[in-house]
N, C-alpha and C positions, 0 to 999 in steps of 0.2 A: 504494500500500500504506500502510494506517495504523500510526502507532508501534506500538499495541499488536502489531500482526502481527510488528513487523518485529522489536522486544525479543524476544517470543516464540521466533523464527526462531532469535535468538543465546544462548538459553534452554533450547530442546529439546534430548534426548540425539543423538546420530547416529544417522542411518540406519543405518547400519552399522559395522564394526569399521573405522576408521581406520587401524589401526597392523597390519601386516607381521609374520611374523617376522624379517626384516631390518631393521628401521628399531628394532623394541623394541631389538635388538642394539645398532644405531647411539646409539641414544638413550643408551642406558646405557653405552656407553664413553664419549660425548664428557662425559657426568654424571659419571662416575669420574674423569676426566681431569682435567676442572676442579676436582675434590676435591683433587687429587695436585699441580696446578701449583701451585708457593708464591703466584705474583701471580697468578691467578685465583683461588683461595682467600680470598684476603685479603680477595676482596671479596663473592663468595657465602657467607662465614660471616656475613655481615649477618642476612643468609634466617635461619638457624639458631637465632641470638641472639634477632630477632624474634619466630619463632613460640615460644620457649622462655618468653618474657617472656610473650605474648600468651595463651600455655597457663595462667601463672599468673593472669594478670587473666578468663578464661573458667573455670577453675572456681571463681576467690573468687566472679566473679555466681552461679552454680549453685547455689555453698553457701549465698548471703543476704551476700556482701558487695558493697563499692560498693569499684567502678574507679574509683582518679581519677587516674592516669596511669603512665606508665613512659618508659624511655633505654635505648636501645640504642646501645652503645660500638662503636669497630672492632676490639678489642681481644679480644673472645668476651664480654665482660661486658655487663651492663642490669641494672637494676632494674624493677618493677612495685609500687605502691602501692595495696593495698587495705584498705579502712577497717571496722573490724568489733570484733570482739571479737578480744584478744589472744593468747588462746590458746585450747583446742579443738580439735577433730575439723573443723573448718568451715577453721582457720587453717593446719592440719597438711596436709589436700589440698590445698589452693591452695599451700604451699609447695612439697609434694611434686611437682605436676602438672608443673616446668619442664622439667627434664631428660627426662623421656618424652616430653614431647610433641612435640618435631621427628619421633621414629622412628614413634610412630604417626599422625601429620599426612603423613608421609613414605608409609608403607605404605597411607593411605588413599588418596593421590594417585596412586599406582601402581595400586591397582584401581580408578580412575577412569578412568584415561588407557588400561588395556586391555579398559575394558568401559563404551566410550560414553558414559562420564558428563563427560568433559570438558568440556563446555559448563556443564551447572548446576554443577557443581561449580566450576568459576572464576568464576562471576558470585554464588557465594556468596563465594567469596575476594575478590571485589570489593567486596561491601557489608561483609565485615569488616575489610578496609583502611578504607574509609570513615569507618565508625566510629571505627579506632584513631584516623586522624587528629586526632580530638575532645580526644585524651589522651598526646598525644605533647607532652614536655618537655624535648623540647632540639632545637637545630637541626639537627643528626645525624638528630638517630630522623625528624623533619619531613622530611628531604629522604632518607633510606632508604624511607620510606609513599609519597612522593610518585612514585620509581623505580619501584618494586614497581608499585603501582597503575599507572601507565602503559604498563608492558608489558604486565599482564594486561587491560588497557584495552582497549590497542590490539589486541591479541590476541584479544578478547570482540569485539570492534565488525566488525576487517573478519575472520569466521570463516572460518576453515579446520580442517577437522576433524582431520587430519593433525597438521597446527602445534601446534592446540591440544592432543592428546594426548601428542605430542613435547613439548613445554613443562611439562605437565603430570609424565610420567614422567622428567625430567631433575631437577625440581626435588625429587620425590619421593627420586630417587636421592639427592640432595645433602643430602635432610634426614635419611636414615639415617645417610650418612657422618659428616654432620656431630655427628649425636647422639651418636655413639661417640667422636668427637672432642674435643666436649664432654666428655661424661665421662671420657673417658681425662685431662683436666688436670684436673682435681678430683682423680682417683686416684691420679695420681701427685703432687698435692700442690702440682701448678705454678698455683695460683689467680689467674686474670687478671688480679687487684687484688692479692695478696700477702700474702693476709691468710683466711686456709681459715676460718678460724671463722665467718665472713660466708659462706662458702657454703650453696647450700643442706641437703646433708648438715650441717651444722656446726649452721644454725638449729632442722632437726628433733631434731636432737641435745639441743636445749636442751629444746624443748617438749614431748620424749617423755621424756628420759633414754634414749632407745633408743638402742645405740652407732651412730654415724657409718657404722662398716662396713653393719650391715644395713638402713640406707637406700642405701647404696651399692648392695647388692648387690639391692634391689628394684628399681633401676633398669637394673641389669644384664638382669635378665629380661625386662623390657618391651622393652629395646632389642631382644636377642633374639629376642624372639616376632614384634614386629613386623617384624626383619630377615628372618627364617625366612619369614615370611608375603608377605614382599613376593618373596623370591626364589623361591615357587615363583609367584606369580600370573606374575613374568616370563617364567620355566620353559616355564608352558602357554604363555603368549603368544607366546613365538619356537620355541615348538616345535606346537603349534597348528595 
């Protein structure tokens, strides 16, 4: 068999529905669990932090800015650096984008994993790690990419369809959880640096004069709709 066939092979959707209504069940407890344990948390809030960062450097390119890197802390915090005009409509989404986007990066992963996309859609996760890798600025976030990419790696290379939607909807779990989580220490004020005015509410605050609260509360909704969204796609899936 040649590469091309064989890439291909670990590329296509599934033949079929991989996932059970038992096993979405299973998935999603042992996802909720690890949200719940303080030391497993500790270290899937990495996931969180990254795609939160990585949401802002993906829509500054969209709007016409340039990524030139970011840090992801173990702490819930990161930065993302992108180079552009100061303020604008172009500067205010790429801020706004962090906090939403675990919950909908989340809710997309879950109707991936119960509706046979799990394959191309990790090996798009894969070439966006790739990427990151380019622009990672510290040796935390370098050795977080380097994790991440290995299991989805090894996950893509020796496929199982099973696995790979199981993997897929546990992580998807973990990034809803986690986006509320996220946000819930902004609202209540406990900023992972100590310092609220550097948050992202805080910066839109500046660049709009919009108050604080009602960037808050647009994040509340997208959290929302994406959680709503993802619990009924589970819904059918274990009842299905």
């Amino acid at each position: 068999m040649d590469l091309t066939s064989t890439i291909w092979e670990r590329i296509a959707p599934a033949p079929a529905g991989a996932m059970t209504g038992s096993s979405v069940v299973l998935a999603f407890a042992v996802a909720l669990a690890v949200c719940l344990v303080p030391g497993l948390w500790r270290w899937m809030r990495l996931a969180v932090t990254l795609v939160h960062e990585l949401g802002h450097a993906g829509v500054g390119i969209l709007v016409g800015r340039r990524f030139t890197g970011f840090v992801v802390r173990g702490d819930m915090s990161g930065h993302a650096v992108t180079a552009g005009r100061p303020t604008g409509l172009g500067r205010v989404a790429t801020t706004w984008a962090g906090y939403p986007m675990p919950a909908v990066v989340g809710a997309g992963l879950v109707l991936a994993a119960t509706g046979r996309q799990a394959a191309p859609v990790l090996t798009a996760l894969i070439l966006i790690l790739l990427g990151a890798l380019l622009r990672a600025r510290s040796a935390g976030t370098l050795l977080t990419l380097l994790v991440s990419l290995g299991i989805a790696a090894a996950t893509w290379w020796w496929r199982s369809d099973a696995v790979q939607a199981q993997l897929l909807l546990g992580l998807g779990v973990v990034l809803l959880v986690g986006a509320w989580r996220h946000l819930g220490a902004v609202m209540s004020g406990a900023h992972p640096r100590g310092i609220a005015d550097v948050s992202d509410p805080g910066v839109l605050h500046r660049l709009t004069h919009i108050p604080r609260v009602v960037w808050t509360g647009s994040f509340v909704l997208v959290l929302a709709a994406a959680s709503w969204y993802a619990l009924l796609t589970l819904h059918t899936a274990a009842t299905g």
